[in-house]
N, CA, C and O atoms as a MOPAC input file, in Angstrom:
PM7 MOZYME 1SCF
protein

 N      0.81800 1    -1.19800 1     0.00000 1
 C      0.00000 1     0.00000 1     0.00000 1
 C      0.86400 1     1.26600 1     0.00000 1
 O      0.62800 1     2.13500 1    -0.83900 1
 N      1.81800 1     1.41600 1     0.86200 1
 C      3.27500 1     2.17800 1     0.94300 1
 C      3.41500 1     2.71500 1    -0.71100 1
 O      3.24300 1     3.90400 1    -0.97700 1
 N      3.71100 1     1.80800 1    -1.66100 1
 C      4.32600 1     2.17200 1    -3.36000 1
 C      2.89700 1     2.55000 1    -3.88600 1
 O      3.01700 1     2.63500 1    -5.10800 1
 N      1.67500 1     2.80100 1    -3.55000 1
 C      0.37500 1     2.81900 1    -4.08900 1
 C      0.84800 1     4.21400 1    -3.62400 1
 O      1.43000 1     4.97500 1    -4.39700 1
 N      0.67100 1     4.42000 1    -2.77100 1
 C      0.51100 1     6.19800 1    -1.87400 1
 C      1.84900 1     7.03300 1    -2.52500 1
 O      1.68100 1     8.19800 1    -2.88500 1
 N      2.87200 1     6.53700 1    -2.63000 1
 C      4.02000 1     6.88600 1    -2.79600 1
 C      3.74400 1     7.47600 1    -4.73100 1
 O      4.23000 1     8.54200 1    -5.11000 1
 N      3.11100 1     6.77500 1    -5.46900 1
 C      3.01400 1     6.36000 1    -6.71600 1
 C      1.92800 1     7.54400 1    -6.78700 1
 O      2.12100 1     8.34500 1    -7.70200 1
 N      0.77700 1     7.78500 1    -5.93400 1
 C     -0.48000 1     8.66500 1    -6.18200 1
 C      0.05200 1    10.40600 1    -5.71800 1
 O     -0.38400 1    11.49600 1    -6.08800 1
 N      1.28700 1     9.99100 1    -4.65900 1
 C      1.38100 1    11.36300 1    -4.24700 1
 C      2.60000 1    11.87400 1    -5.35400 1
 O      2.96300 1    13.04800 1    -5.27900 1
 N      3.16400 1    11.05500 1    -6.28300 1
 C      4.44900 1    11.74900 1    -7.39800 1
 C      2.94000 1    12.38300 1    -8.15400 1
 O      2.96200 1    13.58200 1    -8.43100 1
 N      1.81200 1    11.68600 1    -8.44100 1
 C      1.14100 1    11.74200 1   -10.15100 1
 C      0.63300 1    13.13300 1    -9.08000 1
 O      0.71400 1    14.12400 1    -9.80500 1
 N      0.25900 1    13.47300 1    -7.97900 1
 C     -0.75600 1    14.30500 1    -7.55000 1
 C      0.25600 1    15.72600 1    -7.54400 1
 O     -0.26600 1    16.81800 1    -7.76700 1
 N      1.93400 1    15.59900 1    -7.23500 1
 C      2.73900 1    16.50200 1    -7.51500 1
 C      3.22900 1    16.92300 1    -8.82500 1
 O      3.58000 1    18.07700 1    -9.07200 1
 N      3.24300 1    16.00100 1    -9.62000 1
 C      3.74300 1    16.64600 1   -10.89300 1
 C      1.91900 1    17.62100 1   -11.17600 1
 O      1.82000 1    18.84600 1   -11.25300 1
 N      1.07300 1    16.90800 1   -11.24500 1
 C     -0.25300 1    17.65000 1   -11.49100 1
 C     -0.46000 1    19.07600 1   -10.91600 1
 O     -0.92700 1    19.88900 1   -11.71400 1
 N     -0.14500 1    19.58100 1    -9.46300 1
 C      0.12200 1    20.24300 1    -8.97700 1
 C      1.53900 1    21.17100 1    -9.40800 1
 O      1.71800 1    22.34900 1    -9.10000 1
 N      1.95700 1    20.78500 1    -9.76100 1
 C      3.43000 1    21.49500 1   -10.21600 1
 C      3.34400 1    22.44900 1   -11.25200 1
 O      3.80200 1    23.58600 1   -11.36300 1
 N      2.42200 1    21.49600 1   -12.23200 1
 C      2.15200 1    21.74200 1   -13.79700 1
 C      1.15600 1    23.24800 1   -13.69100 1
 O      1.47600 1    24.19800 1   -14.40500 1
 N      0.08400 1    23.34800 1   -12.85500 1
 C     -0.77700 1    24.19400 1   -12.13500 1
 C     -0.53100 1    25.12600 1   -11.66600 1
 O     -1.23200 1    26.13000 1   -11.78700 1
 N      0.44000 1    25.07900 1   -11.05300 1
 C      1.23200 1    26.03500 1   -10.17200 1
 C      1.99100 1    27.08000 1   -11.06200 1
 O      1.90300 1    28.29300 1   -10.87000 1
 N      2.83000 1    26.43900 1   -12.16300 1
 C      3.36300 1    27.46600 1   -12.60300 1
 C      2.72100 1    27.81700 1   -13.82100 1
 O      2.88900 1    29.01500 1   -14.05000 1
 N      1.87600 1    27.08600 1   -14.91600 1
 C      0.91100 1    27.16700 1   -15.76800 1
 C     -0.07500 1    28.52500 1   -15.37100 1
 O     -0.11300 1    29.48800 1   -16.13700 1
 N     -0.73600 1    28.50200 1   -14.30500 1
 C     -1.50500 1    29.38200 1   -13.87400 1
 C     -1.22300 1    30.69500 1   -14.04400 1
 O     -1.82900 1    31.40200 1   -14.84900 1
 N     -0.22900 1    31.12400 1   -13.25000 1
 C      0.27300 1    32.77200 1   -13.31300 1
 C      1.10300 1    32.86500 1   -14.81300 1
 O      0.98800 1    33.93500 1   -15.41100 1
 N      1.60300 1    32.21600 1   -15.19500 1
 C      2.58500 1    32.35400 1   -16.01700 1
 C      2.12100 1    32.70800 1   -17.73900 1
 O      2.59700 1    33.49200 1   -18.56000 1
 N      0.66600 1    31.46300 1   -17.82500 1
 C      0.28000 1    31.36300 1   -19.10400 1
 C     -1.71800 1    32.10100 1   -18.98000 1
 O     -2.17200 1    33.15700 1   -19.42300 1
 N     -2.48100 1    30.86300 1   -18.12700 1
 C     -3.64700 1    31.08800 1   -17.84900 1
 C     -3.76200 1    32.63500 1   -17.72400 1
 O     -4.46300 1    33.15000 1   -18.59500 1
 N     -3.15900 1    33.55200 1   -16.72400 1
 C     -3.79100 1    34.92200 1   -16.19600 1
 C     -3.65500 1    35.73500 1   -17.49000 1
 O     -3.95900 1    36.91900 1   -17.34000 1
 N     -3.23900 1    35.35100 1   -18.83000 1
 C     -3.04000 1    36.72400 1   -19.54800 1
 C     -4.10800 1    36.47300 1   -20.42600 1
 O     -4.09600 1    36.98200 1   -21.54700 1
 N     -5.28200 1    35.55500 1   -19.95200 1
 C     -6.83200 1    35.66900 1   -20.11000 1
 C     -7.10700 1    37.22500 1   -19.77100 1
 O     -7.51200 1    38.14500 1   -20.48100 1
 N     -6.73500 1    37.16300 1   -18.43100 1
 C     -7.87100 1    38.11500 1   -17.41700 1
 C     -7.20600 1    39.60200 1   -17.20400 1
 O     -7.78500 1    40.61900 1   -16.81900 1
 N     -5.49800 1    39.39900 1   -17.64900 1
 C     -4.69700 1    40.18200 1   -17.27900 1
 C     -4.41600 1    40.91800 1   -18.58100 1
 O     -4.78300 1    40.35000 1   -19.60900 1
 N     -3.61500 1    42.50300 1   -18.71900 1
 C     -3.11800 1    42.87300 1   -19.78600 1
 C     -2.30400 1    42.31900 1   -19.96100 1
 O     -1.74400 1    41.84300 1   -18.97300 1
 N     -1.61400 1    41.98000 1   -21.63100 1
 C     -0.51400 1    41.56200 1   -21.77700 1
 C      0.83600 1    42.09800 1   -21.66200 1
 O      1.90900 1    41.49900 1   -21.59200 1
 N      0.53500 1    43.52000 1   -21.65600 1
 C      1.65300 1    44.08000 1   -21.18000 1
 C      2.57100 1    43.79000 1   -19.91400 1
 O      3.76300 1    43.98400 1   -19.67600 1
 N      1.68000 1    43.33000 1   -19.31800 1
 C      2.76500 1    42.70700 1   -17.95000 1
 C      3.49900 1    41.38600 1   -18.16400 1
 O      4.24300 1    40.94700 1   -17.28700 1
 N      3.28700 1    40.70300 1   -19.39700 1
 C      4.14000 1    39.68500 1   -18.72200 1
 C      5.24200 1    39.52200 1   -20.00600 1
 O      4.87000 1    39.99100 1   -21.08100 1
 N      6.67000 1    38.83600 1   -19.94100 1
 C      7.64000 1    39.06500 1   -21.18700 1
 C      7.03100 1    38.19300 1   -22.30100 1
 O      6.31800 1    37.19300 1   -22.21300 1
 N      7.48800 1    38.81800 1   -23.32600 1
 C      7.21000 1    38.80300 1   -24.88200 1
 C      6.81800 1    37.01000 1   -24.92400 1
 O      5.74200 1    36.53300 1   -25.28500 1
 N      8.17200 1    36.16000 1   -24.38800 1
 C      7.97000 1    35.03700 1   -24.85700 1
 C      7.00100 1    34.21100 1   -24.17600 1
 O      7.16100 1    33.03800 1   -24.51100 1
 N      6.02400 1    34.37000 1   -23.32200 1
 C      5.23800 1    33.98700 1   -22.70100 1
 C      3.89800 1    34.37600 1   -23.64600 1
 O      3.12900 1    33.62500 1   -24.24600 1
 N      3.91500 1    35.62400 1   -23.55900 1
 C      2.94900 1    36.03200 1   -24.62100 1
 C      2.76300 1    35.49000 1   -26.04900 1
 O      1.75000 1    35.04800 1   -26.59000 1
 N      4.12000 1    35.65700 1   -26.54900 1
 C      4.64300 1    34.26400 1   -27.81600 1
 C      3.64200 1    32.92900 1   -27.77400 1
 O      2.67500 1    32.53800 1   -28.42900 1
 N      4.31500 1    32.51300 1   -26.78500 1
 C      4.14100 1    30.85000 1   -26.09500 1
 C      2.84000 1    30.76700 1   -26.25900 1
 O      2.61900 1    29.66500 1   -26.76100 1
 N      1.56000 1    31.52500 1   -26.05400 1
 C      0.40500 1    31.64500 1   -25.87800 1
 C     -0.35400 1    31.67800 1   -26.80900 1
 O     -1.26500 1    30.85100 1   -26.84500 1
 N     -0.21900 1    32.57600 1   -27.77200 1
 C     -0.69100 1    32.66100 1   -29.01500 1
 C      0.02200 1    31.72900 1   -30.02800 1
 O     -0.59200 1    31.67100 1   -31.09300 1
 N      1.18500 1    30.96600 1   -29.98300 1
 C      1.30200 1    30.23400 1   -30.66600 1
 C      0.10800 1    28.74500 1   -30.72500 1
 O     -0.53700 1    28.14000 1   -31.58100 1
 N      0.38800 1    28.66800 1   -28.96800 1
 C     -0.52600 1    27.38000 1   -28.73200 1
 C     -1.99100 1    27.96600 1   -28.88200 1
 O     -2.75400 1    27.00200 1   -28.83500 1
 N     -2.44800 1    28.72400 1   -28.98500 1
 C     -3.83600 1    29.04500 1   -29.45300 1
 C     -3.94100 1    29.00500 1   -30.84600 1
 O     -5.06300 1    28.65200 1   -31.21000 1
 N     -2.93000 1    29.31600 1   -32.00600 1
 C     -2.86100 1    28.99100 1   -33.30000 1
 C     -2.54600 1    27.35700 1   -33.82500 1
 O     -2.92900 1    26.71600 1   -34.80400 1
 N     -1.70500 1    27.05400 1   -32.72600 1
 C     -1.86700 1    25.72700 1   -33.15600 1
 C     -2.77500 1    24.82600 1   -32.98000 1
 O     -2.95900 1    23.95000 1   -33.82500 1
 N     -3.43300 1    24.89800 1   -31.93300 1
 C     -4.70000 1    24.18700 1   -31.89900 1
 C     -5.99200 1    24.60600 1   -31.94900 1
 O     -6.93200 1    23.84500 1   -31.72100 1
 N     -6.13800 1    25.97400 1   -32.28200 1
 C     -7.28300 1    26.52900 1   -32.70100 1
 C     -8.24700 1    26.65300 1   -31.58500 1
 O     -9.40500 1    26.26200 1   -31.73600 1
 N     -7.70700 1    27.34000 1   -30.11800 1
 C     -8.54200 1    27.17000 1   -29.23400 1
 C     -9.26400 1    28.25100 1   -29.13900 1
 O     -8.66100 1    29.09700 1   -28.47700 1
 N    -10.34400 1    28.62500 1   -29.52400 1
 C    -11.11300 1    29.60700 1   -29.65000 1
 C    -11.25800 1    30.45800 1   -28.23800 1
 O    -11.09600 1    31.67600 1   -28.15100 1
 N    -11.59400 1    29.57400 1   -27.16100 1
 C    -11.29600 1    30.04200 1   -26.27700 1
 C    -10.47500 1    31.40900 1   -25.59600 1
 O    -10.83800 1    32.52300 1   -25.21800 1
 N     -9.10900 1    30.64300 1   -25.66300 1
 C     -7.78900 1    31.60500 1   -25.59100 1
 C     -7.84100 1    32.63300 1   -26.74500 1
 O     -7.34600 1    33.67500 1   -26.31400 1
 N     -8.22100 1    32.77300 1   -27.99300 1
 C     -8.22800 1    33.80900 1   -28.83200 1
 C     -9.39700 1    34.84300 1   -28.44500 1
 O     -9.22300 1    35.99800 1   -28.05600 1
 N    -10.89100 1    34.04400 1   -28.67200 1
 C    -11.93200 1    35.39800 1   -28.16700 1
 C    -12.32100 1    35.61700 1   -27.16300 1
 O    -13.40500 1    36.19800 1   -27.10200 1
 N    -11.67800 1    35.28400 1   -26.02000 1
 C    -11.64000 1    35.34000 1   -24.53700 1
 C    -13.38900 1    35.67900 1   -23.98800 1
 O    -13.86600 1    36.65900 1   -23.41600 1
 N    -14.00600 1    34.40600 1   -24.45600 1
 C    -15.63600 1    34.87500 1   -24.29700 1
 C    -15.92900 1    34.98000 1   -22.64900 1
 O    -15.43500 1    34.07900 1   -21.97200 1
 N    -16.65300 1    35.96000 1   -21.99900 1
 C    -17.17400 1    36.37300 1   -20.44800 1
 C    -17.19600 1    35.00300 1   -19.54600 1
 O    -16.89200 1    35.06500 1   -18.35500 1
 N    -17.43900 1    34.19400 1   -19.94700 1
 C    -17.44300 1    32.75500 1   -18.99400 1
 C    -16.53900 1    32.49400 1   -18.97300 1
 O    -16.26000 1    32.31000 1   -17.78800 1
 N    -15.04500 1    32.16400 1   -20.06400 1
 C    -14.04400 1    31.75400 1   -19.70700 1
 C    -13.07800 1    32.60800 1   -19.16000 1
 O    -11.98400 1    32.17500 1   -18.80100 1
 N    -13.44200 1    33.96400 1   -19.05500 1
 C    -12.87900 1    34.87900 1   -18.02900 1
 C    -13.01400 1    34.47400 1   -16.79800 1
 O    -12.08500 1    34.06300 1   -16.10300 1
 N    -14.11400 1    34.55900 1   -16.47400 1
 C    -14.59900 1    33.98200 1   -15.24300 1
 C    -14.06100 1    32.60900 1   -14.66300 1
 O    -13.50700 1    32.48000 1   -13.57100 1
 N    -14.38000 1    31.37300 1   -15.79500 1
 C    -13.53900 1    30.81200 1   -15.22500 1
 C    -12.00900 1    30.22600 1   -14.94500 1
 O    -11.60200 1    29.22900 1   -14.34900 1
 N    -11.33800 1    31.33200 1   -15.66600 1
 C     -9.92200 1    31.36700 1   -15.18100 1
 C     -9.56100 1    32.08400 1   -14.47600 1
 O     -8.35200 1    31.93800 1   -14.29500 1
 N    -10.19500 1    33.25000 1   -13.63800 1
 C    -10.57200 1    33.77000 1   -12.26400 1
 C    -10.63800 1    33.04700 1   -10.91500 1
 O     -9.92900 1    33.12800 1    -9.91200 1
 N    -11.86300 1    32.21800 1   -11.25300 1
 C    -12.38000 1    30.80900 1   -10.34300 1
 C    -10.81100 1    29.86700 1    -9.83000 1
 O    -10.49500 1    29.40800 1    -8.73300 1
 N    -10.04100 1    29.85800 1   -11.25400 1
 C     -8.75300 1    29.03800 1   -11.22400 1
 C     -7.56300 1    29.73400 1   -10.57600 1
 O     -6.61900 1    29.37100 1    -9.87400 1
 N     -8.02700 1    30.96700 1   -11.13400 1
 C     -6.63900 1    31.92400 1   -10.39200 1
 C     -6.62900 1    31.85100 1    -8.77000 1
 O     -5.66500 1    31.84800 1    -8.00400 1
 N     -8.07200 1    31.79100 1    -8.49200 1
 C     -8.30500 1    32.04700 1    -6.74200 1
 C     -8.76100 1    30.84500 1    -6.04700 1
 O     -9.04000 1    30.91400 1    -4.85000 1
 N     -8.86000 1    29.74100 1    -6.69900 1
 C     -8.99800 1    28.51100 1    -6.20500 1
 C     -8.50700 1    27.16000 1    -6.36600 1
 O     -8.39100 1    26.17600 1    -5.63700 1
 N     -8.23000 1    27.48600 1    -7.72000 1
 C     -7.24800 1    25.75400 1    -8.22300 1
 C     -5.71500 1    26.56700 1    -7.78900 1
 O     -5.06600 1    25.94800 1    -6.94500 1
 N     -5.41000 1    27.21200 1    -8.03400 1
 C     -3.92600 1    27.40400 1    -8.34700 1
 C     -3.32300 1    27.83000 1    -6.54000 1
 O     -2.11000 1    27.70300 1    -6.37000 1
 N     -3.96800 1    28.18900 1    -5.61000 1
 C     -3.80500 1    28.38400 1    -4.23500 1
 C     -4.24500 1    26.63200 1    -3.59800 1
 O     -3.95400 1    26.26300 1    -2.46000 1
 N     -4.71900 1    26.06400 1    -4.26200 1
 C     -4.83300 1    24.36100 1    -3.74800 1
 C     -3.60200 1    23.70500 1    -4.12200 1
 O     -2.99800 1    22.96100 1    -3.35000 1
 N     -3.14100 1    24.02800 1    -5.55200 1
 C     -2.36900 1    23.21900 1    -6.32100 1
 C     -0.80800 1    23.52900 1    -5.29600 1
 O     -0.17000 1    22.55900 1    -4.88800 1
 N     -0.36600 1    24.92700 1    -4.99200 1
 C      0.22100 1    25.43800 1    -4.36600 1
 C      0.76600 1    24.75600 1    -2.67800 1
 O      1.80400 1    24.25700 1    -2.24400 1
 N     -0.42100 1    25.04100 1    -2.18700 1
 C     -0.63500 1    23.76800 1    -0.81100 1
 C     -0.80200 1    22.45100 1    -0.97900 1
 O     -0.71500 1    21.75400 1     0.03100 1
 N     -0.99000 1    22.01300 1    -1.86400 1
 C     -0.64400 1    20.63500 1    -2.57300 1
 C      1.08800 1    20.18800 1    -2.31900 1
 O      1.51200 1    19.24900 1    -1.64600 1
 N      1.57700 1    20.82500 1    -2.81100 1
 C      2.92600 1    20.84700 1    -3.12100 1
 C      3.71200 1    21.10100 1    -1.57800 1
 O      4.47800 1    20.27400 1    -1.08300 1
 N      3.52000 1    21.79900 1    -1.24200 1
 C      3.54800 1    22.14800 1    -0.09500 1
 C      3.51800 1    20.94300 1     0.92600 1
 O      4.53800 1    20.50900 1     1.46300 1
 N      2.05800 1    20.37400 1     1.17300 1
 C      1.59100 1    19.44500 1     1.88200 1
 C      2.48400 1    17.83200 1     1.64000 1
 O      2.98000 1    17.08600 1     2.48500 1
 N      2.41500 1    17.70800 1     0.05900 1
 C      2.93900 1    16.59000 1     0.24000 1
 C      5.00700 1    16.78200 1     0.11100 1
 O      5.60600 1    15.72600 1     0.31600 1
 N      5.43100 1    17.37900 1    -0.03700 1
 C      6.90000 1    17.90800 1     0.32800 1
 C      6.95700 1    17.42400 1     2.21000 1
 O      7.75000 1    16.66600 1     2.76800 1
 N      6.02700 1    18.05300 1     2.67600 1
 C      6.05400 1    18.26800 1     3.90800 1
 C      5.13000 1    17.19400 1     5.04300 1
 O      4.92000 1    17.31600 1     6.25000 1
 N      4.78100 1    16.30600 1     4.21900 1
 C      4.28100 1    14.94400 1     4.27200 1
 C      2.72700 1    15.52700 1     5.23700 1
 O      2.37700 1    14.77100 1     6.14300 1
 N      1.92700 1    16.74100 1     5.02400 1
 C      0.74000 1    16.34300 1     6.47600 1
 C     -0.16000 1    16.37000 1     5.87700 1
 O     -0.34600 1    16.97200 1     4.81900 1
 N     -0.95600 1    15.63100 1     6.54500 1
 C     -2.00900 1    14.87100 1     6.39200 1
 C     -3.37500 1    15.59800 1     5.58300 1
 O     -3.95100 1    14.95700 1     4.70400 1
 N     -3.66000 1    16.46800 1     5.82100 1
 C     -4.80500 1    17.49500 1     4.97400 1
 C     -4.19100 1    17.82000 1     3.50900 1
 O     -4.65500 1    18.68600 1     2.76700 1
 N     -2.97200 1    16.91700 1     3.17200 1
 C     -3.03300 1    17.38900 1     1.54900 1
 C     -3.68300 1    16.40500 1     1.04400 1
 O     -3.82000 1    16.59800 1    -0.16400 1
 N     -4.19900 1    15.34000 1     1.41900 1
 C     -5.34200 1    14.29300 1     0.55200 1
 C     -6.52100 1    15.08900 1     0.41900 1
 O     -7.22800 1    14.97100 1    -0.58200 1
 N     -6.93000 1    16.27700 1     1.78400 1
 C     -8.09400 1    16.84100 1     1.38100 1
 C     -8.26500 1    17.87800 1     0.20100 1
 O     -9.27100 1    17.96500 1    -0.50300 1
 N     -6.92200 1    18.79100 1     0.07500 1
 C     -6.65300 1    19.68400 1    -0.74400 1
 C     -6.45900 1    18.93800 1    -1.85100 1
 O     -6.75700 1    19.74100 1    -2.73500 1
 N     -6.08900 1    17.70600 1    -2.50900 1
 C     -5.62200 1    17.32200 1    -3.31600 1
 C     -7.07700 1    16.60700 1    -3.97500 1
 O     -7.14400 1    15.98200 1    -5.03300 1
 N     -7.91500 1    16.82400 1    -3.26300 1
 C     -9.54100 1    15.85900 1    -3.64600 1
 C     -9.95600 1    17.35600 1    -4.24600 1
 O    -10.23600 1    17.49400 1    -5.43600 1
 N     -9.96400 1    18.15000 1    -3.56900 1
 C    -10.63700 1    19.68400 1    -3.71800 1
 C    -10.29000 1    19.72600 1    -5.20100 1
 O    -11.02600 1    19.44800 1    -6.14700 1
 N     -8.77200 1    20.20700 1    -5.21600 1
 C     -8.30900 1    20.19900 1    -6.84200 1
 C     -8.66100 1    19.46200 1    -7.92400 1
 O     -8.84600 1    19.70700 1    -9.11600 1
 N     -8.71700 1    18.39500 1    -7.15300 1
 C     -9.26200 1    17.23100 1    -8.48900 1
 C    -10.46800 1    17.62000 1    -9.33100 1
 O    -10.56000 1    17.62300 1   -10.55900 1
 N    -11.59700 1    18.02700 1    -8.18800 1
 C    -12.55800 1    18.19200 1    -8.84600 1
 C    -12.59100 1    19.55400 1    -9.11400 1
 O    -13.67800 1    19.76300 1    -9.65300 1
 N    -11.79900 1    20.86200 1    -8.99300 1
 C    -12.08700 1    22.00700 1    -9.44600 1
 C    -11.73000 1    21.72000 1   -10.95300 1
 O    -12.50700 1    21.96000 1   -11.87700 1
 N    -10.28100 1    21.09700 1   -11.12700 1
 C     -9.78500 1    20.65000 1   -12.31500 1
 C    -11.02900 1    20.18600 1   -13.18900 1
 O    -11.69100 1    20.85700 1   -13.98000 1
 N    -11.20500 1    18.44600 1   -12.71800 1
 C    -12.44200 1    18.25100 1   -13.48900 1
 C    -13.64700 1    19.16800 1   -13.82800 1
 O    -14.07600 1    19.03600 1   -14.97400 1
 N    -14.20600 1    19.98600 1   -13.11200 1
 C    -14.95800 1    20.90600 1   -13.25800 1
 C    -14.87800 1    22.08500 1   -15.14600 1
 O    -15.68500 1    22.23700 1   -16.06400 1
 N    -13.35600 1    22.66300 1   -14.85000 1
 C    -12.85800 1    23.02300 1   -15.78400 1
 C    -13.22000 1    22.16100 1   -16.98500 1
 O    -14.13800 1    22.36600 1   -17.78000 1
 N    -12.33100 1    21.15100 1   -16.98200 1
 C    -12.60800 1    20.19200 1   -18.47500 1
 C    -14.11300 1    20.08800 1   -18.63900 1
 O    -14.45800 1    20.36900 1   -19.78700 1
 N    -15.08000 1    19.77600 1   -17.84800 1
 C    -16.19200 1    19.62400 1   -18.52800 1
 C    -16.84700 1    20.67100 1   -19.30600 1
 O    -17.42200 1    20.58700 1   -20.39100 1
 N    -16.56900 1    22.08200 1   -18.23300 1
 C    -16.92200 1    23.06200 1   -18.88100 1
 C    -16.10600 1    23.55200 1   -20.03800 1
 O    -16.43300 1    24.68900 1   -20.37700 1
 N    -15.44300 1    23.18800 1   -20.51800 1
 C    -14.66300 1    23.68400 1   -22.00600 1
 C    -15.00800 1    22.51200 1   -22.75800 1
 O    -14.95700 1    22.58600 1   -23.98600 1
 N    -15.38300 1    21.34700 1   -22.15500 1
 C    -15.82100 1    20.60000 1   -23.37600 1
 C    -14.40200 1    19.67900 1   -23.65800 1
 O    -14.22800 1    19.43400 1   -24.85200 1
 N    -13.53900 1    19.22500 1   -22.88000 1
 C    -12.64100 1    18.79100 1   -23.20100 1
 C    -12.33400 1    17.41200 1   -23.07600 1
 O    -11.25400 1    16.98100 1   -23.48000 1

């Protein structure tokens, strides 16, 4: 059971990791001007919106503002204490780490993904 837990808490940190820095870095220049953040991030962004044609990220429609808001102030402060929790082995990161799961899932359904 030890390599089960050991095995769920790497997949629940890299997931968390990915979140953590994804969030501020790429997600906020939804909600944010682009002027704040450097060129190649901004790059990075609109490339992957041209390459996969995510309509989304291009016409930034009022709901998906919103919900990368929802993400800014709730997945990405879980994902955060996630990391945190299991680094630091205590016990309430299984609860934070259930929370995320389903804010995450939440997301995908609503984009349709």
């Amino acid at each position: 059971m030890g390599a089960i837990s050991l095995l769920l808490d790497a997949i629940v940190f890299i997931f968390s990791l990915v979140i953590s820095i994804a969030t501020p870095l790429l997600d906020s220049q939804t909600c944010l001007p682009t002027h704040l953040f450097p060129a190649p991030l901004v790059d990075l962004k609109k490339w992957y919106a041209d390459l996969y044609g995510d309509y989304l990220v291009t016409e930034k429609p009022h709901f998906f503002v919103g919900l990368i808001w929802v993400e800014i102030f709730f997945l990405w402060p879980l994902c955060v204490a996630n990391l945190y929790g299991i680094v630091k082995g205590r016990g309430w990161s299984k609860t934070t780490s259930l929370m995320a799961g389903v804010c995450a899932k939440e997301f995908r359904c609503l984009r349709g993904d």
